[in-house]
N, C-alpha and C positions, 0 to 999 in steps of 0.2 A: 504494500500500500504506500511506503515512503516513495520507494523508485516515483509512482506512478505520480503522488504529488509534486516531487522533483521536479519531475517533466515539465506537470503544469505552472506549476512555478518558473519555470527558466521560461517556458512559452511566453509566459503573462509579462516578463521583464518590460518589453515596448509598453505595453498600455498603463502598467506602476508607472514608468516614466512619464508617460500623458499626463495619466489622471495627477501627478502629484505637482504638476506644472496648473492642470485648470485649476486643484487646489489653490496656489501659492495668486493665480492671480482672483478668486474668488474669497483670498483673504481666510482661507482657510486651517492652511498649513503657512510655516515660518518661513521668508522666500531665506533669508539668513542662516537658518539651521536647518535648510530640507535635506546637502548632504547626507545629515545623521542618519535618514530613513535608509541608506544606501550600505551603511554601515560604517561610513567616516566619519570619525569624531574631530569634532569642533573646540576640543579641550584639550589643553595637554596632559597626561595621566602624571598625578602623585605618585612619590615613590612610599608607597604604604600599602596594604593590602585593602584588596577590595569585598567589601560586600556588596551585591548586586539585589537590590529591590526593586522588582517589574509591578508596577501598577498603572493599569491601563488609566484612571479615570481618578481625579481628586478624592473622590469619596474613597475609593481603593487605596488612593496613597496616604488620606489620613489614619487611615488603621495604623503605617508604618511609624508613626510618629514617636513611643515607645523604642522599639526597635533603634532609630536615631540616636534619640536622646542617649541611651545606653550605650551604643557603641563609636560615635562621633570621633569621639577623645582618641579613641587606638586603628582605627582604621575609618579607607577613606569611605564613605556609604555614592557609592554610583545607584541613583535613582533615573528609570526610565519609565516614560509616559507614552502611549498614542496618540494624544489627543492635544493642539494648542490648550484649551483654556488649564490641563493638570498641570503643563509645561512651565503657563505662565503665576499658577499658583505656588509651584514647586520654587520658582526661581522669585518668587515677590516675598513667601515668606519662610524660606529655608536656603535660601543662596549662599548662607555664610556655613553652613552645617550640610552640603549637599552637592552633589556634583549630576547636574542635570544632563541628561543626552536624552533624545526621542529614542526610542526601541524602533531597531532598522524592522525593515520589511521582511517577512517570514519565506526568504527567499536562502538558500544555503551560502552561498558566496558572500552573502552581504552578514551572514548573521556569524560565519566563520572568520570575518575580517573585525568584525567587534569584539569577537571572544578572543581572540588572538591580541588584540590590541589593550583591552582591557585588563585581562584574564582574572577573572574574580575567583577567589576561593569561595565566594559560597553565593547562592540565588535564594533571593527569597522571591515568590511567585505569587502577587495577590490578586494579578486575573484570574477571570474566571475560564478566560478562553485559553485554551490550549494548542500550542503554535506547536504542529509539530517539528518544523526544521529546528526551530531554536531548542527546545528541549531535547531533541535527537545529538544534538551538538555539543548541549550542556552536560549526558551523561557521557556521550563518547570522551569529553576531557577530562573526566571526570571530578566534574566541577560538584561540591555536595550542593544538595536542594531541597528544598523544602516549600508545600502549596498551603501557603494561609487563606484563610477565609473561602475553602472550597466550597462550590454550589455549581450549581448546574440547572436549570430552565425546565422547564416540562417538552419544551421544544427543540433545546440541545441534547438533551435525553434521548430523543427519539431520533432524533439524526445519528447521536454516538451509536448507539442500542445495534444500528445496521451496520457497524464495523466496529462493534464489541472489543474484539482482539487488538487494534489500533489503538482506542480506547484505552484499552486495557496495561498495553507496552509505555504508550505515554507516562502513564503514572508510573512505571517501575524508575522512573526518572527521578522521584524524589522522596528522600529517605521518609520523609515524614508528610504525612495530610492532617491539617487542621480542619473539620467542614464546618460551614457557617452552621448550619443545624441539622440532627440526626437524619434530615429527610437525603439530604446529602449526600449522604454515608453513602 
């Protein structure tokens, strides 16, 4: 199932490029940081180790806030978002405690030039969507991980449910699942 999404991933590369261009001029995406979606960071990396907090969406990244606060002091926290307005909450009210990058596109090359680049010892993972190149990448280097705040949709449910096994391998990616609630499980 990876091969076959590969594929389509590397196919789709031309229209990511479109779409993130009509983005950038519908004020959408950051015309300044859109490299990052490609995997080139826009930052120079600290020499200190990294922990990686993926949260697609503000409310996702305020759960990480704990997390920060605790370990600021001894290593650097690389926070990545989807979305301009987490981007620009992350960077208004944690820029001095945070080191903001967009989370590149779930394309292999782009998410293998970030991991390489960054190389974090550890993911914390408080999407709820499950990218599988990036997590395919994360265990191959074996970067430890962990899914905070898992959930899952009545409607992601049923999409995963038809490729169960997929599903299934994705999470052997992280040592640990917290789910938002027993429904979860």
């Amino acid at each position: 199932m990876l091969k076959l999404y590969n594929i389509l991933t590397f196919i789709a590369i031309p229209l990511i490029v479109i779409n993130i261009f009509i983005r950038i001029i519908n004020n959408k995406e950051d015309k300044k940081r859109y490299k990052e979606r490609f995997g080139n960071p826009t930052i120079k990396k600290i020499n200190k180790k990294i922990i990686w907090i993926h949260a697609a969406s503000i409310g996702e990244f305020k759960s990480s806030r704990y997390i920060i606060e605790e370990y600021k002091n001894n290593y650097s926290i690389l926070v990545t978002t989807t979305t301009k307005s987490a981007a620009n909450y992350v960077t208004s009210y944690y820029s001095n405690k945070v080191i903001h990058q967009y989370a590149p596109f779930d394309v292999k090359i782009w998410v293998k030039k970030f991991i390489k680049y960054w190389e974090p010892q550890i993911v914390i993972w408080i999407e709820s969507d499950l990218w599988p190149n990036t997590l395919n990448l994360i265990k191959k280097n074996n970067i430890k991980s962990v899914f905070i705040n898992a959930r899952i949709s009545p409607k992601s449910f049923r999409r995963w449910k038809i490729i169960k096994k997929s599903y299934n391998e994705l999470l052997t990616t992280f040592s640990r699942i917290f789910a938002q609630s027993i429904n979860d499980l």
